[in-house]
N, C-alpha and C positions, 0 to 999 in steps of 0.2 A: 381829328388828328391824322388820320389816314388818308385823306384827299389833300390835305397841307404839302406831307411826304412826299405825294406822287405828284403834285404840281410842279414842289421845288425842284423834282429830279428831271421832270421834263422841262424847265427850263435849263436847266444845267448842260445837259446833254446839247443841244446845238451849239453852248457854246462852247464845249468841251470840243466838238466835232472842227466849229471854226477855227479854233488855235492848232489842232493838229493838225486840217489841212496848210495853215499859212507858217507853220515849221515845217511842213513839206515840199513845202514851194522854196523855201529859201536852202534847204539843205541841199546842195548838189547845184545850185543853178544858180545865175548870173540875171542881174535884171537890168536891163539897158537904160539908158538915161529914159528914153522915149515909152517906159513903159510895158517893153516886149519882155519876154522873159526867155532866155537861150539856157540849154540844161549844158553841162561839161562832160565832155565823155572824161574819161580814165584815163590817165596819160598810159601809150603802149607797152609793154614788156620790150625791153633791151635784150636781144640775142647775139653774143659774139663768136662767131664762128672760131672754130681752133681752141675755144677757152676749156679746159676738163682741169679740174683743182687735182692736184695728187695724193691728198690728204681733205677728210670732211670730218665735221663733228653733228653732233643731235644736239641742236639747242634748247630743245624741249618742244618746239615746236617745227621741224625741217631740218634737212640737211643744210649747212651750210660750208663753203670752201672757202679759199683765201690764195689766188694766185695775184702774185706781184702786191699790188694796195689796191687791187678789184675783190669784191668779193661777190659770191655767186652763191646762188639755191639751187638744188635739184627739183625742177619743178617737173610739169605732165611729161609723160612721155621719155621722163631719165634723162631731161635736158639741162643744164647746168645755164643760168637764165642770171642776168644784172639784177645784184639786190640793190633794190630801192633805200632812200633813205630812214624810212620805216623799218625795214628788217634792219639795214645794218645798225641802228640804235638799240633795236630788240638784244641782238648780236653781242652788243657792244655791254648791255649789262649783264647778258649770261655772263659774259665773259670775266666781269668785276667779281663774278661770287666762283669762277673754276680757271682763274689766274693760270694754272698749269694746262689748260687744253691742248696743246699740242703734244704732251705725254700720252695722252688719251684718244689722240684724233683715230682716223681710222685711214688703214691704205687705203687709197682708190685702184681696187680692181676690179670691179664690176660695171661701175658708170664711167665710162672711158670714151664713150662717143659722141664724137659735135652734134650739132646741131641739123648739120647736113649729112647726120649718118657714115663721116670716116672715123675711124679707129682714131686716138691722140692717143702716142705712147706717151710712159712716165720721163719727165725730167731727171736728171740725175739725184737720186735720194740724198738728202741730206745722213750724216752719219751721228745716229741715234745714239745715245749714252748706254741703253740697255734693248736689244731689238728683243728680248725675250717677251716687253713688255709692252710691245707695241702689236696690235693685230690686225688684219687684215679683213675684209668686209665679208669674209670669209669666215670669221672667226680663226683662224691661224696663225 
């Protein structure tokens, strides 16, 4: 009974190893008509110069902002970066369960510089119902 065991398991196993290389081959990569196999890079990160949100919130997962109908993440380096369609979908459900987030957002005073290292001052603040109850990345 115990050579049955160890037979059935070594047959198993190459072809367990087969299937997970040929899902590996096809995750990420493109196969030519003719056979060749080309992998896809990562489409690039969108950087917009001049863009700093004046207001960001924690979606659970990142900062995110929201200047004009772009929206932006705080990514390496304190940059405020094009979110992808992925995040803004992430985004866009936090968003369905904390309806109110812009009560709660947070000032931007801290992360205030492009991309190219200048200062973006704030746009003129919108005028808040209650400022006592709004705080700054400061806690203030």
């Amino acid at each position: 009974m115990m050579k049955m065991n160890t037979r059935n398991k070594l047959v198993l196993a190459p072809a367990l190893a087969g299937m997970t290389l040929a899902l590996g081959l096809v995750s990420g990569c493109v196969v030519r008509p003719y056979g060749g196999v080309a992998v896809e890079a990562p489409s690039p990160v969108t950087v917009e110069a001049g863009v700093v949100p004046d207001d960001y919130v924690w979606d659970g997962y990142e900062y995110v902002g929201v200047v004009g109908s772009g929206y932006y993440y705080l990514g390496p380096n304190h940059v405020w970066l094009v979110a992808g369609s992925d995040r803004i979908a992430r985004f866009h459900g936090w968003v369905r369960y904390h309806p109110d987030w812009h009560a709660h957002a947070i000032v931007n005073v801290r992360y205030r510089t492009d991309v190219h290292g200048h200062y973006q001052p704030r746009r003129a603040a919108p005028q808040r119902k209650n400022d006592r109850d709004h705080k700054d990345d400061y806690g203030h």
